[in-house]
N, C-alpha and C positions, 0 to 999 in steps of 0.2 A: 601441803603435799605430803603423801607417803614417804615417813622413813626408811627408804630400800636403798640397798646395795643395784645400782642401777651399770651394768655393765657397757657404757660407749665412750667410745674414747673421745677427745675433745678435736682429733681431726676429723671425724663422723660429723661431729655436728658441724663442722666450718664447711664442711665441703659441701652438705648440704643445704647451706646459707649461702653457699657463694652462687653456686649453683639456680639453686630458687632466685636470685635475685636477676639474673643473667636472661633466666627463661621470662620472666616478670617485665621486665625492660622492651624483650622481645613480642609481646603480647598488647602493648602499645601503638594502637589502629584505630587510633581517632579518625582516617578515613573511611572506615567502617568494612573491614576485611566480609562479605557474604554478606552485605548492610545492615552489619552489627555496629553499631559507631561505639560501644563500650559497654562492661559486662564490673557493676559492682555487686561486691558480694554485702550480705547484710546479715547482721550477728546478734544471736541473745545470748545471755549467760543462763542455762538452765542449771539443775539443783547440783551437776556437777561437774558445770564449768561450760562453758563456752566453746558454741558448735555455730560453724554455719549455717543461718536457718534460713533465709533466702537468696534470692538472686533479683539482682536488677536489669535484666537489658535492653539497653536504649537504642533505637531506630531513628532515622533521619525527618520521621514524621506522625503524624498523631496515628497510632496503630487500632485496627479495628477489633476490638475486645469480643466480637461474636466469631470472627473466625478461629479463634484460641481455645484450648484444652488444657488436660494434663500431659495430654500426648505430644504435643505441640514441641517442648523440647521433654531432652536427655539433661540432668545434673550427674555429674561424677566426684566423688571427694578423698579426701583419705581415709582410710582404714582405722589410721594410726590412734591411738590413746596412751599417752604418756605414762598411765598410774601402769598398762599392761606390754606396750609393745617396745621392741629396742627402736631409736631412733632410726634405724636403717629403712623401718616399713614405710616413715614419713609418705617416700612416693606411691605406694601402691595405693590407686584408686578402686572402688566400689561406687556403683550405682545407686546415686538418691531416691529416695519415694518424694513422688511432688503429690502435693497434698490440695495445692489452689494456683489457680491459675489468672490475673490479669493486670488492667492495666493502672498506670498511675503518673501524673503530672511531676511526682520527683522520686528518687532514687531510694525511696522507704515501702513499708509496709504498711498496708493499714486496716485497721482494726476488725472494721466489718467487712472488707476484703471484696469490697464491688469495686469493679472498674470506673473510673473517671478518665474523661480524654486527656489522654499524654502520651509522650514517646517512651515510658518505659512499660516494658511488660515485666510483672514483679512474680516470680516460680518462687510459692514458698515451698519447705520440706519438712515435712516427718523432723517432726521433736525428738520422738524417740527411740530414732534410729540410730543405731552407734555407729557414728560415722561424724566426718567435716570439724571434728573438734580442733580448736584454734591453738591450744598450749602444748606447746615442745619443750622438748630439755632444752637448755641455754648453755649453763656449763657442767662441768664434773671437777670442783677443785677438789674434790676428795672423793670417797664412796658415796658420799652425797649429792645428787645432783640439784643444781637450782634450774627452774622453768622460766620461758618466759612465752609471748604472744606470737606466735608466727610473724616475722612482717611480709612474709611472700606468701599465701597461700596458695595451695595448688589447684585448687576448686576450678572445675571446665566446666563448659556449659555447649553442648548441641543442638542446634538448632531442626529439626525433623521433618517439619512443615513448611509452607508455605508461611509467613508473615503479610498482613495486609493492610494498607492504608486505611483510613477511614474513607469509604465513598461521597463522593463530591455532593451528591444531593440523598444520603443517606438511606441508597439502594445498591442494593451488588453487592460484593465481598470488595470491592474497591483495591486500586493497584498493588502488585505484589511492594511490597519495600526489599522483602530476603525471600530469594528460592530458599523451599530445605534443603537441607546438606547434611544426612545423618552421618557419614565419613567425619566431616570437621567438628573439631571443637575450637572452643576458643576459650583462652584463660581470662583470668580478671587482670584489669585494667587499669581498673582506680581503687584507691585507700576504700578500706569498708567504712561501712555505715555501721558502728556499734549502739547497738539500743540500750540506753540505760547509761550503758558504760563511758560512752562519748558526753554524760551529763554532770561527769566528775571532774573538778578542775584538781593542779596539780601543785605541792606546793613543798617548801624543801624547811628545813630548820635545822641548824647547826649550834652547836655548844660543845667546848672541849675538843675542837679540830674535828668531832664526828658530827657527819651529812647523818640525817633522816629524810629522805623523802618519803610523800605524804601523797595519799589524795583524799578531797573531800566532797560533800554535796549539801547544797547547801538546798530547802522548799523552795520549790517553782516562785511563792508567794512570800519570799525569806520578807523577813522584817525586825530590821533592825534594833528596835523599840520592846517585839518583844521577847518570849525564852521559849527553847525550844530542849528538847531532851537529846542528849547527844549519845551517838552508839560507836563506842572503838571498834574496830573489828583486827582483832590480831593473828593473821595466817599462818601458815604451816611453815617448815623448814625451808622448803623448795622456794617459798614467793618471797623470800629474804632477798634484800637489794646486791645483785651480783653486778651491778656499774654496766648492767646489758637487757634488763631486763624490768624496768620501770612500766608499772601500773598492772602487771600480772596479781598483783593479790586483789582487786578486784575481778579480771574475767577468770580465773581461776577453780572457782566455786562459787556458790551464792551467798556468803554472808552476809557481803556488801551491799551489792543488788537486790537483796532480801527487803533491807527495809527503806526501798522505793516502791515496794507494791502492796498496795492490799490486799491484792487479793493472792497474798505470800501471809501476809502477817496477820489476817483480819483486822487489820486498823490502820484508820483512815487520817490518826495523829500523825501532821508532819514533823522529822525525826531531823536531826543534822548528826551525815555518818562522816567519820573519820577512819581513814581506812592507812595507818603507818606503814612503810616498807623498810624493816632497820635491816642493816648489816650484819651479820651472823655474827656475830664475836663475842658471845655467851651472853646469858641472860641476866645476868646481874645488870652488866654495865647498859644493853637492850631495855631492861626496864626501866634504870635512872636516866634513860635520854626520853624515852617513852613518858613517862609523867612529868617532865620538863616541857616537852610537846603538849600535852594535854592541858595544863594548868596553862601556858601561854594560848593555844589556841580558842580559851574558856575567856581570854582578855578578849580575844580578838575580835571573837563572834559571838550571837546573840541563845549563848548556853546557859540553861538551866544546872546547876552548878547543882542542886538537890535531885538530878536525874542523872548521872554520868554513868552509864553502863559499858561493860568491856563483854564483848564474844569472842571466839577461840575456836581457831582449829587446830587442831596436833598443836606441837612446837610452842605456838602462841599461851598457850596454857601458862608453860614455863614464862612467860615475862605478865599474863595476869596476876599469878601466886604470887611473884618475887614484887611487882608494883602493889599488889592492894596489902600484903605483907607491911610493906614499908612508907607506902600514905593510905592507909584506909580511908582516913578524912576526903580524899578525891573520888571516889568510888564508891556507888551506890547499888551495883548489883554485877552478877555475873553469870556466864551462860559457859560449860566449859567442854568441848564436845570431841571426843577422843583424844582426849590430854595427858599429859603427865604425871606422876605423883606428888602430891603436896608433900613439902616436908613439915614435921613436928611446931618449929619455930614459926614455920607462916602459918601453920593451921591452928597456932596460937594467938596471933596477931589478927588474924581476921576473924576467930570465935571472939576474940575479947571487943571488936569495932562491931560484930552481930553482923557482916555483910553477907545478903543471902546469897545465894550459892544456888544451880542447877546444875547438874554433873550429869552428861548420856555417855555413851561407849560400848559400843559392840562386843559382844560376847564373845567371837570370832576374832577380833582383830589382831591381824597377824603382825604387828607392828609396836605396836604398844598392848602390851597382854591387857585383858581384863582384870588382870590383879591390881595394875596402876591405879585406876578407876577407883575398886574395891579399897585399898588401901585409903586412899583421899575420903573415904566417905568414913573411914573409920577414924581414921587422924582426926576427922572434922567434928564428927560425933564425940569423939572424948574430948576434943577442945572444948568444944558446951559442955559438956557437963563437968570440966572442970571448973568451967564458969557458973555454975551451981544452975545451968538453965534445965529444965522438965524435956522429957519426950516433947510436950505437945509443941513446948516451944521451938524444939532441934529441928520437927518436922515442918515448924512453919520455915525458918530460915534455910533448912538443907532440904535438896529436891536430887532425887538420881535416880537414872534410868535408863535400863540395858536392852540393845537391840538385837535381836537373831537375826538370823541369815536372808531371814523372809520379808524385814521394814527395808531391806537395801534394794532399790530398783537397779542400779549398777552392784556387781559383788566386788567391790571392795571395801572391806567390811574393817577397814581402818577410818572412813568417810563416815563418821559418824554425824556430821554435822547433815548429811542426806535426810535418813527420817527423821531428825532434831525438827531441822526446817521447813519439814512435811506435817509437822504439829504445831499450829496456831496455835494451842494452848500453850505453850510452853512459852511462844515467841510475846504471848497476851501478858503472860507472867512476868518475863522480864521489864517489859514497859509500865506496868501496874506497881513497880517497887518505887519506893517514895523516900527520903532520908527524916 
């Protein structure tokens, strides 16, 4: 998350959670209020974080997928984005783009997006619409606020059309199941369907009376027997554990979710991600519980101990420096993407261990200057060559790389890790480092 002075006061957000919850309670019509029997919503994490990208609504019976469009229903969502709006906007809605329209036997999306007989009709939406995104401020214990997942979303769904059964002998548009009702909406119902995200189990480690919770993933085809390349991924200031907001540094951005997809990473190698959620309480003591975590979780599971890579957004930076700083031996490569400045002594410590290094960072970043950046690269540079190492060598082990205004699909140009993860090659390169 953005280092920003984020102005809402901490009874803004409660009042809005109480609120949300109250409407959420109310919207519970499993008798099927206009014979909607329930409306789940269903979530991807795109390159900057996690938006509502469908809907699920279920009828009292198998619905006829030829009577159906886009027109068919209205989606409405928030406005709201945490990196830009005060939390007050949370309520105001905007109109979705539906992008496809039909049906399905359970409450997900799928792939090739042809209907199959079922009672949900699944309205997906427009990716890249800035709209429906999931992560709110959580609290404000200072000028910095930590985020976390919505647990009420405000996502409506209107129904426009007629809805129709499947006909009995597979003629006619077959019985209404819901008149339309463009006036009504109707909110969500049931817990969403998170894609990807829902594949992370959760898990906690304590040492020294400090909690770390955790979440991780482990290949669909895990096997125990053999080793797998593990990828830490270390979030921003904001997805730091505030005791309210558990699993936000996964739907938050894509680092996580990153490398569950190939067709994210170009590669089709299954990875086992670690994804820590420490407590803000400076980076030294965040990174000696961080490589305590790691080095116990390498017992635990079936990790290639010659592959252990850390990623970074903002903040996170500071506890990779200060961990590969202080065990190089555990750490095999690193990805560092709008981060902080190395200091002298770790950019000592890690030219003397040789761990490669890739460093991006916007030009613009209003957040962290690009001099943070600049600086790392230069600290890092003379640490090799006070290690008597060659250009050719510095350039194989150090990699950096500055974005303009124009790689950001979103303009917040502190989000470096956006076009970092828009380049395969980069992500090809991390995985490709060997001990």
């Amino acid at each position: 998350m953005r280092l920003r002075r984020t102005f809402v006061s901490v009874a803004a957000v409660l009042l809005l959670a109480t609120s949300g919850t109250a409407a959420y309670a109310a919207t519970r019509d499993h008798g099927g209020s206009g014979g909607i029997r329930s409306v789940t919503p269903i979530t991807t994490v795109y390159t900057y974080g996690q938006k509502v990208s469908a809907v699920a609504v279920e009828y009292g019976a198998t619905v006829n997928p030829r009577k159906l469009d886009n027109s068919t229903f209205a989606v409405s969502d928030t406005s709201y984005n945490f990196r830009f709006n005060p939390i007050e906007d949370l309520p105001k809605l905007t109109e979705r783009t539906i992008t496809h329209t039909y049906t399905n036997s359970t409450a997900t999306v799928r792939a090739d997006r042809r209907s199959v007989p079922g009672r949900y009709v699944i309205v997906e939406l427009d990716p890249d619409q800035n709209a429906g995104w999931t992560v709110i401020v959580s609290k404000c214990p200072t000028f910095l606020c930590t985020v976390k997942v919505n647990p009420e979303l405000p996502t409506r769904v209107t129904q426009r059309k007629d809805v129709h059964a499947q006909p009995g002998k597979g003629r006619g548009a077959g019985p209404v199941l819901a008149k339309g009702s463009p006036r009504t909406s109707h909110g969500v119902t049931e817990a969403p369907v998170n894609l990807l995200v829902d594949e992370f189990r959760y898990g906690s480690y304590l040492s020294g009376g400090m909690v770390l919770p955790y979440h991780y993933h482990l290949p669909k085809d895990y096997q125990p027997g053999r080793k797998y390349p593990l990828m830490v991924v270390l979030p921003g200031h904001g997805m730091g554990w505030d005791g309210d907001n558990t699993g936000v540094q996964i739907a938050a951005d894509i680092p996580a979710t990153a490398w569950l997809q190939p067709s994210v990473t170009g590669s089709r190698e299954d990875v086992i991600v670690l994804a820590p959620q420490n407590q803000r309480v400076g980076d030294v003591a965040e990174a000696e519980l961080l490589v305590k975590l790691v080095e116990q979780f390498s017992k635990d599971h079936a990790v290639d101990t010659g592959r252990v890579y850390a990623t970074t957004v903002s903040y996170g930076s500071r506890l990779l420096w200060e961990a590969f700083a202080k065990r190089p031996d555990l750490f095999t490569a690193g990805l560092v993407t709008g981060g902080f400045q190395v200091s002298a002594g770790q950019a000592a410590a890690i030219a003397a261990a040789e761990i490669p290094l890739w460093i991006t960072h916007g030009v613009n970043d209003h957040l962290l200057n690009i001099s943070l950046a600049r600086n790392s690269r230069a600290a890092l540079r003379s640490a090799y060559e006070a290690q008597g190492r060659t250009p050719e060598q510095i350039a194989e082990l150090l990699h950096y790389t500055e974005y303009g205004n124009e790689a950001f699909t979103l303009p917040d140009y502190h989000a470096a890790y956006g076009p970092t993860y828009d380049d395969q090659s980069i992500l090809q390169w991390l995985l490709a480092q060997r001990k």
